[in-house]
N, C-alpha and C positions, 0 to 999 in steps of 0.2 A: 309609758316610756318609749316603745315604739314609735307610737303616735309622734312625742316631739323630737326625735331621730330622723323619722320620715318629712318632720314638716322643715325641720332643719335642714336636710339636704336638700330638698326642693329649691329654697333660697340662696344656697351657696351656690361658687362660682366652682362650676363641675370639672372647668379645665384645669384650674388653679390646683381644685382638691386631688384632681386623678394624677398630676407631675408632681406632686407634695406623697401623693401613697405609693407611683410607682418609683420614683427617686429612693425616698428613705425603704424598701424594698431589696429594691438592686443593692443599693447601699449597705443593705445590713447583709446580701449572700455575700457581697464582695470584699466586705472584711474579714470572714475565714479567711480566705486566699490571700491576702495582701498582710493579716498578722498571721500566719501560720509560725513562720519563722521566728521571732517574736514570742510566741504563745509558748511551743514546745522546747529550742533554746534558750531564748531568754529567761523564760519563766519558771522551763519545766513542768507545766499544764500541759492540757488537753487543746488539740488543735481547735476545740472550738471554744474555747474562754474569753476573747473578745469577742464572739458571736452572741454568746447569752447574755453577757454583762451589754452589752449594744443594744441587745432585746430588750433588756429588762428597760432600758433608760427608752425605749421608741415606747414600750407600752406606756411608762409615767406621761412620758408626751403627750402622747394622744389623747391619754386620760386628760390631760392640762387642755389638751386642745378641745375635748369635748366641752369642758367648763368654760373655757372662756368664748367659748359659742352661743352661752345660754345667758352671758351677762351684758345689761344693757351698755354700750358706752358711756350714758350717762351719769349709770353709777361710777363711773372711772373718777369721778371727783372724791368721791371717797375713799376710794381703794388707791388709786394710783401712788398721791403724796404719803402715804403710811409705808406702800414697796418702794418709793424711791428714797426715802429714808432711811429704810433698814437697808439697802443695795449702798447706798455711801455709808453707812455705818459699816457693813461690812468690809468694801474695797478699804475703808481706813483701819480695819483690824487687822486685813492682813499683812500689811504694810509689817506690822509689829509681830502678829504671831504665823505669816504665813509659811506656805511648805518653798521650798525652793524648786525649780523645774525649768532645767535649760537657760539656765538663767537669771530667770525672771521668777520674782517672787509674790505670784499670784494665784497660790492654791492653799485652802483650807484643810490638811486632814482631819476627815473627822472620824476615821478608824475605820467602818464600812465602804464608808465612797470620800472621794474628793472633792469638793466643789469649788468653782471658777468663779468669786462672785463679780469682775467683771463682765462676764460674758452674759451671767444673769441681769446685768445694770440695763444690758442695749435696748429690751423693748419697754422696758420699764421708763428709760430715759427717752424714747423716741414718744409712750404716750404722757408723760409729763408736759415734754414741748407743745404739744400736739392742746392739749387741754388749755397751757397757758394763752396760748395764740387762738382759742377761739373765746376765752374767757377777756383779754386786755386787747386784742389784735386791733377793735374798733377804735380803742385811748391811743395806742399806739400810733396808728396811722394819720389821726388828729392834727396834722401841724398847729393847730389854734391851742395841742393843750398839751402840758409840759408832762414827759413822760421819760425824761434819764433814769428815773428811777427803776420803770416797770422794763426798760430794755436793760441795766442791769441787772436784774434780777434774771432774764430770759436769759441770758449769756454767762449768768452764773449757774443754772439749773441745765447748761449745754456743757459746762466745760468745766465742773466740781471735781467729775466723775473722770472724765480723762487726764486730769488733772494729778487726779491719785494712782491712775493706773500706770501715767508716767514712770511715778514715785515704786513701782511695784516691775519696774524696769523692762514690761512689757510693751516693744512698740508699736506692735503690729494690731494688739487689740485699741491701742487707743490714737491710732490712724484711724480706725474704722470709725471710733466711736466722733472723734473730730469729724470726721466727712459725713457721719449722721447728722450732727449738728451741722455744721457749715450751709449742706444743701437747706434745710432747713428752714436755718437765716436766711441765706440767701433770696427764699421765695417766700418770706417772710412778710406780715405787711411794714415793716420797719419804711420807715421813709429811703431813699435810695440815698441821698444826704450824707443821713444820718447811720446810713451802714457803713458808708464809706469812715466816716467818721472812726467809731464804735472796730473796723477793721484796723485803721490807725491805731489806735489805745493800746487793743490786744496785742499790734505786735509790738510796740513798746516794752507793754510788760513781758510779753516772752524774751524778751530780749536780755530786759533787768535781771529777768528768773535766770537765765540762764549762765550769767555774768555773775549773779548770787551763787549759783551751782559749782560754778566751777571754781569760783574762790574760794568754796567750802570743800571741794574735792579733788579738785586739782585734773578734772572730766569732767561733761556731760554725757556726754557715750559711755559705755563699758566697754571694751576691748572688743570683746565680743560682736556687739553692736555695728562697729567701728568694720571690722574686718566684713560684714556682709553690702556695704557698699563698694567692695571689690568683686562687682557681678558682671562688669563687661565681658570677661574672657574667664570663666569659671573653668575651662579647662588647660588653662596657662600653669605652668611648673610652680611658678609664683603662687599664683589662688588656688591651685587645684587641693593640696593641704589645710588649705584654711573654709575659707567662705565658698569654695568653688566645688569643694567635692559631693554634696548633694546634687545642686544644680547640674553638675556634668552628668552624674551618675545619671539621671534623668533621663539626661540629651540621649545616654544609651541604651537607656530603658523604653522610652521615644521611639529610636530606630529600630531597636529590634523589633517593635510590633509591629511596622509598617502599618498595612491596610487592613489585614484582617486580625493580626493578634498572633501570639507564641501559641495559643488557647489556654482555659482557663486552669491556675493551679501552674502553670508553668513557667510565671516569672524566674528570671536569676539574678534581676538587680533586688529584690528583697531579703535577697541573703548575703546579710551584713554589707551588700556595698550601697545601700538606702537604708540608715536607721532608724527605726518607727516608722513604718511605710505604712500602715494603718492610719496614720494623723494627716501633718499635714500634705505629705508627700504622696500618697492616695493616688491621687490622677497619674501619673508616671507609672505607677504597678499596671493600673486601670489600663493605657495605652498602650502599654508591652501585650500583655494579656487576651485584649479583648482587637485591640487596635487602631488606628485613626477612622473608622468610618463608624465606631461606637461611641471613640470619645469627642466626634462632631457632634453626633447624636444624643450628647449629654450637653452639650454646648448650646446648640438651639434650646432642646427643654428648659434652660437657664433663660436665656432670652424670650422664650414664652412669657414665664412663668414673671418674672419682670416688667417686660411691656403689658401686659394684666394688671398688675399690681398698680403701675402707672395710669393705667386707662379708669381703673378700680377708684384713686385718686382723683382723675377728672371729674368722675360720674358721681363722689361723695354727697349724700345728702344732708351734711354737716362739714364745718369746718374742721372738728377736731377727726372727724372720719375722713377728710382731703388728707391731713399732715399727715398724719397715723401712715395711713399706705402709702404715703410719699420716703416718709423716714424708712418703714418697711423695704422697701424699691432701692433704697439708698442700702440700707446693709445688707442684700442679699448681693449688688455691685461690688461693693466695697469689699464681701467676703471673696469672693468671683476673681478680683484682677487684683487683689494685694495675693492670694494662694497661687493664681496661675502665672500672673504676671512676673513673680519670685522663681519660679521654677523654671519658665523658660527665658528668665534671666533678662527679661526686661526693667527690671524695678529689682533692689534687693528683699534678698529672701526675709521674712521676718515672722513665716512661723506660725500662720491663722488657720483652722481648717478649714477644709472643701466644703460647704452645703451638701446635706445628703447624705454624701459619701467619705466623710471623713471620722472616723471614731471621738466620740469625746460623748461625756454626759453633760454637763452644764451648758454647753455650746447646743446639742440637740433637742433640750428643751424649751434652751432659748429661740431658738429657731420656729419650731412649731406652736412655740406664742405667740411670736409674731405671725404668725402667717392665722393663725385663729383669730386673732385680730383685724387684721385684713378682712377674712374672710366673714366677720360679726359685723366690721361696715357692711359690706356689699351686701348682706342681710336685711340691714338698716335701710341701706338704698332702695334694695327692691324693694319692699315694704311701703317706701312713700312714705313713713310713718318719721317726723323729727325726735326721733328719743330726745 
C-alpha cells in the first residue's frame, strides 16, 4: 500500500497536488470564521458545524481522489457511460422530486446529506466528451466521410445535462457546464465549416425553446433571475433591495479589509448583512478578514493551478487525457469568474461557489475528481505508457 502511495506521487504533478491540499486546507479553517454566524444563529449549533461536516465531505474527496488515481483512463470507456447515465437520470429526477434552494430546484434530500447532482454531472460530463472525441474525433474530422450523425450526438452528450439543469432553474451551474462544453467544441476536431454550422442550428433551437417557454409560462427568467441582471450599480436605492445588496455588501466587506485584513474571526459583514457567507460569497469574508494582499495570493494560486492544468493538456499522451485537462481548465475558469466576477459586479451574480474555499459537498467532490483526473493523465504522460 505504501509502496503504490509512494509510486503514485512520484508521478503526479507536485505543484498541482500541493495548491489542491493547501487551498482545500485554508479553505476548510476559513469556514469556521466565515459560517460562525450562520452555525450558532442560524442554526443554533456549535460554531464549528460546518467545519466538520466540510471535513467529513474533504475526506470522502480525497478518498475519491485516491481512487481515481489508481484507475487507467482507459477503462473510462466502461465506467464513464454507466455515470453519465445515472448523473442525467438523476438531474431529471430532480426536476420532479427535488429540494428547492434559493430558487432553484437542484437538490436531492436524502435525509443525512444533500446532494447536487448537477454539480456531480461536470467531470463526468467533461470525461464523456473527452472519450467520444478520441473514439470518433478521426470520422469526424474526415470531410470525405459523412458524420452529422456522430456531431450530433457529441452536442447532445454536451448539452442533455445543461439542458435539464436549466429546467431545474439553476443558471449559474449550467453557464458553467455550457462553457465546459463549448471550449470543448470549440477545439474540437469538428471541421470549422461545419461548427459554424452546427452553431447556427443550436441557436435556432434555443430560440424555438425559448419562444416554447414562454408561451407555456408567460417567462423564461424567474423574477428572481431577472432582478440580478440589475448589477451595474448594486449600491443604487433602486437595486440595493433587490439584486444589489449582496454584491454592495461585499464592496464593504472589500474596503474594510484593505491590505492586510480586519484579522481573523473579525468580519462584520457576516453578520446578517452577507447571508450564507460560507457558500458562495466566501471570498468577500476572505478579503475583509485576511485582506487584499492574501486574496491576491489566492488569485495567483488559481492561475497557477490552471495554466498547469493547461500545459498538463498540451503535454497529453492521449487524446482523451488532451480534452479531459482542457474541460478540467475550463471549469475550474468558469467556477473562478462567474463567483468572482458576480460579486464584484462585473457579470450578474448567479450563485456558484469558490473553488477551495467555498462550503458545499457535492460541488467539493466534484472538484477533487476532476483534478484526480487531471492529475491520472499526467501520470499517464510521464509513464510514456499509451493506456
Amino acid at each position: 500500500m505504501l509502496a503504490t502511495i509512494k509510486e503514485r506521487f512520484q508521478k503526479m504533478d507536485k505543484l498541482v497536488l500541493f495548491i489542491t491540499i493547501l487551498l482545500s486546507v485554508f479553505g476548510l479553517f476559513n469556514i469556521v470564521t466565515a459560517s460562525s454566524r450562520e452555525a450558532v444563529v442560524g442554526l443554533d449549533k456549535s460554531v464549528y458545524y460546518y467545519f466538520y461536516r466540510h471535513l467529513a465531505v474533504l475526506i470522502i474527496g480525497f478518498v475519491a481522489y485516491f481512487i481515481i488515481l489508481n484507475v487507467e483512463t482507459k477503462k473510462y470507456y466502461k465506467i464513464v457511460p454507466v455515470l453519465f447515465l445515472a448523473v442525467v437520470i438523476l438531474n431529471g429526477y430532480v426536476i420532479i422530486n427535488g429540494k428547492i434552494t434559493r430558487g432553484a430546484l437542484n437538490w436531492l434530500d436524502l435525509g443525512f446529506f444533500n446532494l447536487q447532482p448537477s454539480e456531480l454531472a461536470k467531470p463526468v460530463m467533461i470525461a464523456m466528451l473527452a472519450l467520444y472525441i478520441e473514439k470518433w474525433g478521426k470520422r469526424i474530422h474526415n470531410p470525405k466521410v459523412k458524420h452529422r450523425n456522430l456531431i450530433g450526438i457529441f452536442c447532445f452528450l454536451g448539452l442533455v445535462i445543461p439542458a435539464l439543469v436549466f429546467l431545474q432553474k439553476d443558471l449559474g451551474t449550467m453557464l458553467i457546464q455550457v462553457a465546459i462544453f463549448g471550449m470543448i467544441y470549440l477545439l474540437s476536431p469538428i471541421l470549422p465549416k461545419e461548427k459554424w454550422k452546427v452553431i447556427g442550428y443550436l441557436v435556432v433551437v434555443i430560440v424555438f425553446a425559448g419562444l416554447a417557454i414562454y408561451a407555456i409560462k408567460g417567462h423564461i427568467l424567474s423574477e428572481e433571475q431577472l432582478a440580478r441582471f440589475k448589477y451595474l450599480d448594486p449600491c443604487s436605492t433602486e437595486n440595493f433591495a433587490k439584486a444589489g445588496y449582496q454584491v454592495c455588501n461585499a464592496y464593504v466587506a472589500i474596503n474594510l479589509g484593505g491590505l492586510t485584513g480586519v484579522g481573523i474571526g473579525k468580519s462584520t459583514q457576516k453578520y446578517s448583512y452577507i447571508p450564507e457567507a460560507h457558500t458562495d460569497m466566501v471570498f468577500a469574508i476572505l478579503a475583509e478578514e485576511y485582506g487584499f494582499c492574501v486574496g491576491l495570493l489566492i488569485l495567483i494560486l488559481y492561475t497557477i493551478i490552471i495554466y498547469r492544468t493547461l500545459m498538463l493538456s498540451s503535454k497529453a499522451s492521449t487524446i482523451r487525457g488532451k480534452y479531459m485537462c482542457l474541460g478540467v481548465a475550463t471549469y475550474l475558469f468558469a467556477h473562478i469568474f462567474i463567483n468572482l466576477g458576480g460579486m464584484f459586479g462585473l457579470i450578474p451574480l448567479t450563485g456558484v461557489p469558490l473553488p477551495f474555499l467555498s462550503y458545499g459537498g457535492s460541488f467539493t467532490i466534484s472538484l477533487l475528481a476532476a483534478l484526480a483526473i487531471v492529475q491520472r493523465v499526467h501520470m499517464e504522460t510521464k509513464s510514456k505508457v499509451q493506456f
